[in-house]
N, CA and C atoms as a LAMMPS dump frame, in Angstrom:
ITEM: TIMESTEP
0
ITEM: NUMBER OF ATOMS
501
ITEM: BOX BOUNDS ff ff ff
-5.0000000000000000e+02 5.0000000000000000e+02
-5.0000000000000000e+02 5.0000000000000000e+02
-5.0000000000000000e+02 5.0000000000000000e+02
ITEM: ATOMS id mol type element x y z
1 1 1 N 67.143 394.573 104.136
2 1 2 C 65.983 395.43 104.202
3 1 3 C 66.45 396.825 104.577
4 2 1 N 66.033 397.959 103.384
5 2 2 C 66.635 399.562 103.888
6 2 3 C 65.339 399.613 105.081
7 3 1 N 65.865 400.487 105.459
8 3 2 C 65.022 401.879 106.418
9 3 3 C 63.6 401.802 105.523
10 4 1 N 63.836 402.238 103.807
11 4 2 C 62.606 402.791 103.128
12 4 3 C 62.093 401.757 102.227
13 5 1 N 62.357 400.44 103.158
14 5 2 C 62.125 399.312 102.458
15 5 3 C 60.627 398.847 102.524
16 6 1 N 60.038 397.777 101.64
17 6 2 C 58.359 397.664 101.559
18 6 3 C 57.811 396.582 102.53
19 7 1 N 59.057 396.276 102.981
20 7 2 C 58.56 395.425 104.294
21 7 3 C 58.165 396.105 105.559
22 8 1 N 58.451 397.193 105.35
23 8 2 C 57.942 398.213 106.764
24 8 3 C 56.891 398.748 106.305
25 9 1 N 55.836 398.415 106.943
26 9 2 C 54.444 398.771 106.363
27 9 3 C 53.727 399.898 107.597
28 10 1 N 54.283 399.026 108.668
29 10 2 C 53.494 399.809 109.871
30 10 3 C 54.573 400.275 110.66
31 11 1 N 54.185 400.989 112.198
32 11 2 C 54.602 401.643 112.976
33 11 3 C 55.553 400.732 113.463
34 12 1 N 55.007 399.639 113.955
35 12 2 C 55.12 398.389 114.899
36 12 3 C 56.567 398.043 113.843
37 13 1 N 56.697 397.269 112.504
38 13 2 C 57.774 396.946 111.435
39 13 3 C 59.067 398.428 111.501
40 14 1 N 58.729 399.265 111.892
41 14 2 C 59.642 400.149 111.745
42 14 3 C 60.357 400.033 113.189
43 15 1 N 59.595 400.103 114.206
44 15 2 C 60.417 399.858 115.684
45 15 3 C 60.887 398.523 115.867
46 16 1 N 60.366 398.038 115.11
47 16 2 C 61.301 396.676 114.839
48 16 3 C 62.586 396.87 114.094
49 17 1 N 62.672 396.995 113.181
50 17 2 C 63.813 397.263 112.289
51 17 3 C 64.568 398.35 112.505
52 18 1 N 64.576 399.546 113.867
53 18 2 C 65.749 400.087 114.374
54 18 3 C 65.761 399.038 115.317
55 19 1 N 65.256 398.481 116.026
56 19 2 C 65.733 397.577 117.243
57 19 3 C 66.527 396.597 116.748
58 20 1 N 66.493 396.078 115.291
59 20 2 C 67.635 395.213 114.884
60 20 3 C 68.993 396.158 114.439
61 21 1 N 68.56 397.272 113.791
62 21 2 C 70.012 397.996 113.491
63 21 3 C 70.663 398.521 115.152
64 22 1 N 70.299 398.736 116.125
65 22 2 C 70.486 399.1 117.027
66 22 3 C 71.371 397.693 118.008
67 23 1 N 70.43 396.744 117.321
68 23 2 C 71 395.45 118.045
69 23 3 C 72.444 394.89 117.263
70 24 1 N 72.173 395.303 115.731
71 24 2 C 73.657 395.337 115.179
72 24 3 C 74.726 396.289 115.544
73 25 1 N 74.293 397.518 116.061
74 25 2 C 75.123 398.73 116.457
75 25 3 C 75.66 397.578 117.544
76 26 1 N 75.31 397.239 118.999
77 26 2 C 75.762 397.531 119.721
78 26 3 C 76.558 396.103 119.789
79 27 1 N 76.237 395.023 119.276
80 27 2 C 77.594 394.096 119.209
81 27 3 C 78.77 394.361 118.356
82 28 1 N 78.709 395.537 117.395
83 28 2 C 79.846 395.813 116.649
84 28 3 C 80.546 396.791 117.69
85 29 1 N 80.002 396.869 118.341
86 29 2 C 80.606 398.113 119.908
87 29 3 C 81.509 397.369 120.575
88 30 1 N 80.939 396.433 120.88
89 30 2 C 81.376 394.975 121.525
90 30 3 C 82.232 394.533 121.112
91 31 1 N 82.527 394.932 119.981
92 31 2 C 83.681 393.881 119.009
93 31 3 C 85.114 394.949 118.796
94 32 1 N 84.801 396.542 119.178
95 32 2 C 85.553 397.265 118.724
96 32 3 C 85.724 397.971 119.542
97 33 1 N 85.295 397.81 120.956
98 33 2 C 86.133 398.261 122.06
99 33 3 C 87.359 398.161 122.99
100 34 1 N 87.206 396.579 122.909
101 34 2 C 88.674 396.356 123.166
102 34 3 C 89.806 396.793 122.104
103 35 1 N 90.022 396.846 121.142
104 35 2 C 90.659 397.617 120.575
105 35 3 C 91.397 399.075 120.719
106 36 1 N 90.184 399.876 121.106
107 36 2 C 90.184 400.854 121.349
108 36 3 C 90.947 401.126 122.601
109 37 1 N 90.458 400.023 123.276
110 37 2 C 91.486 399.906 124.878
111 37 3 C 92.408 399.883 124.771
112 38 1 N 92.8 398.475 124.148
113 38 2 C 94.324 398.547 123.82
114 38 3 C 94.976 399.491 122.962
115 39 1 N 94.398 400.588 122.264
116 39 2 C 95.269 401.568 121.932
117 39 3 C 95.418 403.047 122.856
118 40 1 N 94.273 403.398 123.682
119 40 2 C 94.172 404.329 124.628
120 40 3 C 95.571 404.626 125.746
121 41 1 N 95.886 405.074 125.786
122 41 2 C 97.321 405.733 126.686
123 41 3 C 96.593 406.221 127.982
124 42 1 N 95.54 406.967 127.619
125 42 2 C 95.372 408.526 129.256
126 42 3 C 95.02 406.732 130.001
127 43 1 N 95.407 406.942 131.178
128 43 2 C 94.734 405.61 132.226
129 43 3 C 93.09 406.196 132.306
130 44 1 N 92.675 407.442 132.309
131 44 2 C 91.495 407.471 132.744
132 44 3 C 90.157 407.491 131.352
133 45 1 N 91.2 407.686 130.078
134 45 2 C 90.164 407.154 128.829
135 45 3 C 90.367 405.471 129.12
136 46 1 N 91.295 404.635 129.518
137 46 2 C 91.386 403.688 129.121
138 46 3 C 90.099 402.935 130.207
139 47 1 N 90.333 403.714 131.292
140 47 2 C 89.245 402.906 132.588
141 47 3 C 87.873 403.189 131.828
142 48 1 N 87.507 404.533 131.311
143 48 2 C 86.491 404.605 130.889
144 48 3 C 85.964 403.846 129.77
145 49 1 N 86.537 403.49 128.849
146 49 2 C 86.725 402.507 127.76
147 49 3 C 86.089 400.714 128.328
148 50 1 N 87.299 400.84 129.537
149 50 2 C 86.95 399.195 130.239
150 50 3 C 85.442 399.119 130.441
151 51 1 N 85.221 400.639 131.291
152 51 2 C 83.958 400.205 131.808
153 51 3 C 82.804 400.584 130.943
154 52 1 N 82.809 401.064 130.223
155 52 2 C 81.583 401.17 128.516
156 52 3 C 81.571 399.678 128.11
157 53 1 N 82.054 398.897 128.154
158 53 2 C 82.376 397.708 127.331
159 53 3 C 81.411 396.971 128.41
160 54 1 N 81.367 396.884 129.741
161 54 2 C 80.654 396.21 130.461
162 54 3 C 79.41 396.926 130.446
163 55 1 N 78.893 398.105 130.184
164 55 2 C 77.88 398.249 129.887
165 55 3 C 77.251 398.1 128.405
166 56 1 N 78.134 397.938 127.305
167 56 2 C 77.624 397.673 126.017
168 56 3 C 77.226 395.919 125.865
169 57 1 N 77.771 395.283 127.032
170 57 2 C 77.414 394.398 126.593
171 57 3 C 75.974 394.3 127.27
172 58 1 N 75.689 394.89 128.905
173 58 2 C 74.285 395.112 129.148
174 58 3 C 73.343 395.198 128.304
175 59 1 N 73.676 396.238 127.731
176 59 2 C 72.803 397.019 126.345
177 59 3 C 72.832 395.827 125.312
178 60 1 N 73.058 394.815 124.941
179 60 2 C 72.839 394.289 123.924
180 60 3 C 71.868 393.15 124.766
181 61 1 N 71.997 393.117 126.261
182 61 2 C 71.072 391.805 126.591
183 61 3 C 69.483 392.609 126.543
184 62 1 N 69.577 394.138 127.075
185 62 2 C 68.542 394.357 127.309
186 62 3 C 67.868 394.589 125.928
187 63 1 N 68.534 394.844 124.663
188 63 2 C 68.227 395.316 123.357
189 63 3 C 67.166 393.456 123.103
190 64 1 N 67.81 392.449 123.63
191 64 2 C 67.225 391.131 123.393
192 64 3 C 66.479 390.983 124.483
193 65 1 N 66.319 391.754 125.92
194 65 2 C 65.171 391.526 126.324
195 65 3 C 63.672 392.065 125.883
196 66 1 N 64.034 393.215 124.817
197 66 2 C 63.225 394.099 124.299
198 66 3 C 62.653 393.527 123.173
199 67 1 N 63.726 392.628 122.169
200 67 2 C 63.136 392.037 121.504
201 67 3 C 61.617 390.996 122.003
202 68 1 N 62.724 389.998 123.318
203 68 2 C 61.282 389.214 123.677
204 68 3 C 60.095 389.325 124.301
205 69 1 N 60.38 390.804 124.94
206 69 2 C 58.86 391.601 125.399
207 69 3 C 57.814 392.162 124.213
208 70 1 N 58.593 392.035 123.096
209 70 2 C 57.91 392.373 121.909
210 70 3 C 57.52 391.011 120.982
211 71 1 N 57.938 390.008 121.729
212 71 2 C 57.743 389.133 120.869
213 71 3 C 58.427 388.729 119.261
214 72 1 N 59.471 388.939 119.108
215 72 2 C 60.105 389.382 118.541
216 72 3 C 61.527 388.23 118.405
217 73 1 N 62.117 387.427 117.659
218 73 2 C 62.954 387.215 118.088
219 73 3 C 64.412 387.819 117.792
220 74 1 N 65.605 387.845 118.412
221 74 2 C 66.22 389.188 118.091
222 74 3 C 67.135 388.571 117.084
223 75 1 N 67.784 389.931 116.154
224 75 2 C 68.114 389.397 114.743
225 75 3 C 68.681 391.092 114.647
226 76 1 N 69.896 390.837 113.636
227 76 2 C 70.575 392.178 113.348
228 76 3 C 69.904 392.386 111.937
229 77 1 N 69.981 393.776 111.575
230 77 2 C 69.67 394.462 109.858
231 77 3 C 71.219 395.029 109.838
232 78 1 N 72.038 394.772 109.184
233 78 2 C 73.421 395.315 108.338
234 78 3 C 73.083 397.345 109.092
235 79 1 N 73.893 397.838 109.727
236 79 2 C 73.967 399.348 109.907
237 79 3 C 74.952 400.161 109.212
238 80 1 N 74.76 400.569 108.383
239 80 2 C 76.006 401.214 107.327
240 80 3 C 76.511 402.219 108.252
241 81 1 N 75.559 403.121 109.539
242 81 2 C 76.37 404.26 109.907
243 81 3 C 76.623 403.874 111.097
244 82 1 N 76.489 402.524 111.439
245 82 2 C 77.597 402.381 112.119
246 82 3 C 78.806 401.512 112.079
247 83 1 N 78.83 401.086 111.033
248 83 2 C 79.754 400.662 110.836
249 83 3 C 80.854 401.852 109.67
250 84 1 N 80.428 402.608 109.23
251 84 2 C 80.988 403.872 108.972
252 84 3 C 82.115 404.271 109.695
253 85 1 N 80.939 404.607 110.815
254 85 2 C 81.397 405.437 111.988
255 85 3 C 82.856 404.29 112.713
256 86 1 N 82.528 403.488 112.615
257 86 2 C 84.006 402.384 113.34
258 86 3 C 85.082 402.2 112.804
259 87 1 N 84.189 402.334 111.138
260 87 2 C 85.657 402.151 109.997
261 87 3 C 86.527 403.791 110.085
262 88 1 N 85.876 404.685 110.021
263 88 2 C 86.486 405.795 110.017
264 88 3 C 86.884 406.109 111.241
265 89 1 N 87.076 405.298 112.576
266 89 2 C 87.979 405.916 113.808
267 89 3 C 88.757 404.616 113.82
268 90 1 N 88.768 403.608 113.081
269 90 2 C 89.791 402.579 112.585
270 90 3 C 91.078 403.264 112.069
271 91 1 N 90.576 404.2 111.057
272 91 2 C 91.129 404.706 109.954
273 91 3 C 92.088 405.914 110.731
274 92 1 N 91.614 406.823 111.522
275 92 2 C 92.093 408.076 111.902
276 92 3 C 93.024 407.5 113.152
277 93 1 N 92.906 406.394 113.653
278 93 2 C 93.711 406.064 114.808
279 93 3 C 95.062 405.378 114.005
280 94 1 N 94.525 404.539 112.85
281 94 2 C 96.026 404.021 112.664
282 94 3 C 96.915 404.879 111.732
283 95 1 N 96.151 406.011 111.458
284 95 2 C 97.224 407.356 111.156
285 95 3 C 97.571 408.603 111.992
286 96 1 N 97.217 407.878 113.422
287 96 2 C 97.948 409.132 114.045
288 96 3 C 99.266 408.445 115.609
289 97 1 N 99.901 409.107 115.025
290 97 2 C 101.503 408.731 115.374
291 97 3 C 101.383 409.02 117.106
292 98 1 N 101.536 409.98 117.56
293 98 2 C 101.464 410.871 118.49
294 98 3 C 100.417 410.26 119.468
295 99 1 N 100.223 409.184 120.546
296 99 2 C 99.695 409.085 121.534
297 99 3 C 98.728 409.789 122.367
298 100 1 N 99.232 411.061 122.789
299 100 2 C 98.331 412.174 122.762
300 100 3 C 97.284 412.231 122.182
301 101 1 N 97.857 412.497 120.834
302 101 2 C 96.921 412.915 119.837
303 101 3 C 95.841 411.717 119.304
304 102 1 N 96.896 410.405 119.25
305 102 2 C 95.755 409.301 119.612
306 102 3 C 94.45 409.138 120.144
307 103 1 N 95.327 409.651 121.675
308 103 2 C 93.891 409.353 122.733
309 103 3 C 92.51 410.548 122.562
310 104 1 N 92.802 411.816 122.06
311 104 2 C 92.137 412.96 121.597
312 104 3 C 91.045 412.17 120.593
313 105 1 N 91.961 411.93 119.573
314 105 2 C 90.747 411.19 118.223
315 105 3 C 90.128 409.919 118.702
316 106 1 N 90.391 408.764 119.496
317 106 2 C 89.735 407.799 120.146
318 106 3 C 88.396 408.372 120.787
319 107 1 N 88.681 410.028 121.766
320 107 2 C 87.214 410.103 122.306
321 107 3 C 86.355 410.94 121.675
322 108 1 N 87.028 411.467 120.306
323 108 2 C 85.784 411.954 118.933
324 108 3 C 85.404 410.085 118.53
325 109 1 N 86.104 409.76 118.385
326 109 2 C 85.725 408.573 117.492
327 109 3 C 84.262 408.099 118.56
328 110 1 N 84.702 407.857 119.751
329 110 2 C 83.971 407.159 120.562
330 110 3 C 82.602 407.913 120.982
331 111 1 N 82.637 409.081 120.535
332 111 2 C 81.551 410.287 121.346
333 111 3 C 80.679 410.236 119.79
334 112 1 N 81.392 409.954 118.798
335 112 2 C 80.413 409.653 117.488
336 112 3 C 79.465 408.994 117.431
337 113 1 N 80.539 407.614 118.308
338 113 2 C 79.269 405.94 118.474
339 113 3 C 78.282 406.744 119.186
340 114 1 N 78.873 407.329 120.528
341 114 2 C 77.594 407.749 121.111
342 114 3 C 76.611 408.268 120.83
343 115 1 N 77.105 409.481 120.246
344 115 2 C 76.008 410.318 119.526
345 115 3 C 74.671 409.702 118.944
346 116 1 N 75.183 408.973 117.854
347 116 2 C 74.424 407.896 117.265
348 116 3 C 73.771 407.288 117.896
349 117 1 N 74.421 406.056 119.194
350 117 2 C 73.177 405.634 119.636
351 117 3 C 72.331 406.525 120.513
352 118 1 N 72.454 407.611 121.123
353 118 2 C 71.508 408.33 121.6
354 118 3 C 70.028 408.528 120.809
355 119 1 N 70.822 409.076 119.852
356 119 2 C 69.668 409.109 118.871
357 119 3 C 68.993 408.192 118.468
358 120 1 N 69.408 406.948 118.311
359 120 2 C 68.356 405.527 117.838
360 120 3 C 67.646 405.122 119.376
361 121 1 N 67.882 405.642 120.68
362 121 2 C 67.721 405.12 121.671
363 121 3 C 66.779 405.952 121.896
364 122 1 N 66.517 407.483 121.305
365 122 2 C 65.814 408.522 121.692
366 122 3 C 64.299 408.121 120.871
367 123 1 N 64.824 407.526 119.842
368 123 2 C 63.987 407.534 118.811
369 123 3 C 63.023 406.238 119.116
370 124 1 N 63.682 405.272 119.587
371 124 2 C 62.92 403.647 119.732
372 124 3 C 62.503 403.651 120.998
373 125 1 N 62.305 404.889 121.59
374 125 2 C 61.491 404.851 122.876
375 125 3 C 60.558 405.766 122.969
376 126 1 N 60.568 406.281 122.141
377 126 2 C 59.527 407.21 121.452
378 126 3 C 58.547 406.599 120.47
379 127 1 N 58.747 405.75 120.086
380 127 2 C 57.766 404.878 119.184
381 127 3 C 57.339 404.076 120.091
382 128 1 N 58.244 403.696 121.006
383 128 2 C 57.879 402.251 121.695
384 128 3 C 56.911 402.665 122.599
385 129 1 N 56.663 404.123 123.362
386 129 2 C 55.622 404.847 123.772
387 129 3 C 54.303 405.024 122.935
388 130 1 N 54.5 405.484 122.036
389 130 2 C 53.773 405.715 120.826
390 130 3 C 52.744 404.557 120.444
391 131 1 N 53.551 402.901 120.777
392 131 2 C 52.881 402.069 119.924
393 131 3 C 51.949 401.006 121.509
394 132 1 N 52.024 402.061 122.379
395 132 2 C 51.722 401.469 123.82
396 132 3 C 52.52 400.241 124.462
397 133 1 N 54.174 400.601 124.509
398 133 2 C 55.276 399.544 124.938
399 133 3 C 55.882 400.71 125.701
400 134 1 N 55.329 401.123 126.824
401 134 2 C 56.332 401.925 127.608
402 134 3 C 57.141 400.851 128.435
403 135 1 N 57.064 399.544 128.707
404 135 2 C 57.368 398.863 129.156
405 135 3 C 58.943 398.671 128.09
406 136 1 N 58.655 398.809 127.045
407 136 2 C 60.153 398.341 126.255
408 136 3 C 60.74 399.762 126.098
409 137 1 N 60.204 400.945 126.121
410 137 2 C 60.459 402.141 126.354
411 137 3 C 61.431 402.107 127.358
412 138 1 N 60.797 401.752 128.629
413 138 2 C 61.302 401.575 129.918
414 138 3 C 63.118 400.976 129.913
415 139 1 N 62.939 399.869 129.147
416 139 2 C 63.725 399.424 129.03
417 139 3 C 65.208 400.164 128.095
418 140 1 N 64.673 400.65 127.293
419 140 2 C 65.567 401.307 126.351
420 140 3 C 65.866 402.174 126.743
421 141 1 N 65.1 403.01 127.557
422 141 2 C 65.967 404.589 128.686
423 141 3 C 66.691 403.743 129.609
424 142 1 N 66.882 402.904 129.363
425 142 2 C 68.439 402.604 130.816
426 142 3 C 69.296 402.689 129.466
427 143 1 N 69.207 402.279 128.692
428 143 2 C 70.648 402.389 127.981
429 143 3 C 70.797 403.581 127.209
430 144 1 N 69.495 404.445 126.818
431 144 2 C 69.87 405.739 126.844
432 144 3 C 70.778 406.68 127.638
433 145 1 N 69.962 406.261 129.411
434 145 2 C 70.519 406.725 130.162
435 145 3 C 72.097 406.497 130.132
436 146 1 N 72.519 404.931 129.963
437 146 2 C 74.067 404.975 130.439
438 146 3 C 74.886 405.428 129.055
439 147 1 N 74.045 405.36 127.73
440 147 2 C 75.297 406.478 126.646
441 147 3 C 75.378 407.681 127.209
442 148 1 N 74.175 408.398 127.733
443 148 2 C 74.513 409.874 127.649
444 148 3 C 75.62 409.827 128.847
445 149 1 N 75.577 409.426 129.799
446 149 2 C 76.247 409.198 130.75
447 149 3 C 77.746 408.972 130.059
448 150 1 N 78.029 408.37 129.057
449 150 2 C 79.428 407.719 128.99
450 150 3 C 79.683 408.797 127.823
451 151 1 N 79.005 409.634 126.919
452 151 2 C 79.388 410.703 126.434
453 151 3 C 79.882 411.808 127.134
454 152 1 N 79.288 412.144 128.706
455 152 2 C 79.411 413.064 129.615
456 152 3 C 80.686 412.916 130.086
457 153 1 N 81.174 411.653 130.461
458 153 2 C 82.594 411.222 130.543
459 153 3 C 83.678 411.434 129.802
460 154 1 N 83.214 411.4 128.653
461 154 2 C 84.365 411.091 127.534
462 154 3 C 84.571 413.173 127.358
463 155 1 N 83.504 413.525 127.41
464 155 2 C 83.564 414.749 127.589
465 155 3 C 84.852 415.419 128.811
466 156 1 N 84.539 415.39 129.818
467 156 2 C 85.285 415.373 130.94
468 156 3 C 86.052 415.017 130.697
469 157 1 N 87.072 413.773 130.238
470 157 2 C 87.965 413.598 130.044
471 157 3 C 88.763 413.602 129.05
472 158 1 N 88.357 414.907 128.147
473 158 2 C 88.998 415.431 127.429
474 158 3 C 89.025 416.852 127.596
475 159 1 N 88.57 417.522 128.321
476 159 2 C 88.336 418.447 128.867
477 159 3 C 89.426 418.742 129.909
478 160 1 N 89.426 417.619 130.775
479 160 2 C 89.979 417.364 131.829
480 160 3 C 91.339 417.433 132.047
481 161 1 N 92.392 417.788 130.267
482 161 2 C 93.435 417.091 130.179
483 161 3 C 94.08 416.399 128.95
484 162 1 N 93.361 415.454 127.905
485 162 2 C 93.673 414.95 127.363
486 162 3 C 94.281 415.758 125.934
487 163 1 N 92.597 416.738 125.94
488 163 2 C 93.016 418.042 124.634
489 163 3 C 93.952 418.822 124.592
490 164 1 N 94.527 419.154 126.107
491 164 2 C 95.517 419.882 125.879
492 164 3 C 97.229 419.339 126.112
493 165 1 N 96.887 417.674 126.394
494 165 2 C 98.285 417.581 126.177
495 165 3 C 98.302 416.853 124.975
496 166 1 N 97.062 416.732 123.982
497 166 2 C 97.604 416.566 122.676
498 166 3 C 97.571 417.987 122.078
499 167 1 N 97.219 419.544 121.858
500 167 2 C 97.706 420.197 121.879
501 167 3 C 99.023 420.546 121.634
């Protein structure tokens, strides 16, 4: 089922169907962070890395507690941009030689995921207000809250150091 598919008829079918691409985002997070760990060098991308992973997996219980406050049972829709987005920092990590420069493209790669889910998180709590679910609203600003939070990090710690000793 696309986005501009005829099964989304109403408000309610559309905040459904980011809450499944969202629920597919964040176990493919799950699946492609350790990875990311094990290629990270700086100790302080790598801690930050560890500890995103214990909150992505939060985010996928609360993405299924959201489902069952909605009644809903939870179920992924295929996400092309994010799985894009994983294949192409797949791609840029296993062509870059230089460690440094590694750990530099790991926290574009990783500040991408973020980006992204900010935005589906900004967006499905804004409907979920909209459709009188501030209660699943509620729920979805904690994990708003902890991406922007782990973008702010990844920020900092490239800032901090990392950019300029790949530089």
């Amino acid at each position: 089922m696309g986005i501009f598919s005829k099964d989304i008829r109403t408000m309610d079918d559309l905040f459904v169907h980011q809450l499944k691409d969202i629920y597919y985002a964040e176990k493919r997070i799950v699946g492609a962070l350790p990875q990311m760990i094990e290629k990270a060098t700086s100790p302080a991308l790598k801690s930050a890395f560890e500890s995103h992973l214990g909150e992505t997996r939060n985010h996928v219980r609360r993405v299924e507690q959201v489902f069952q406050m909605h009644g809903v049972a939870p179920e992924t829709v295929d996400c092309p941009a994010i799985d894009g987005i994983i294949e192409e920092a797949d791609e840029v990590a296993s062509d870059v030689e230089d460690k440094r420069v590694l750990d530099a493209a790991l926290i574009a790669a990783a500040q991408a995921v973020e980006h992204y889910e900010m935005t589906r998180y900004g967006t499905l709590i804004a409907w979920a207000n909209a459709l009188g679910r501030s209660d699943c609203g509620s729920v979805l600003r904690s994990n708003l809250n902890e991406e922007e939070a782990a973008d702010k990090k990844l920020t900092k710690i490239a800032e901090s150091g990392v950019n300029a000793a790949a530089a």
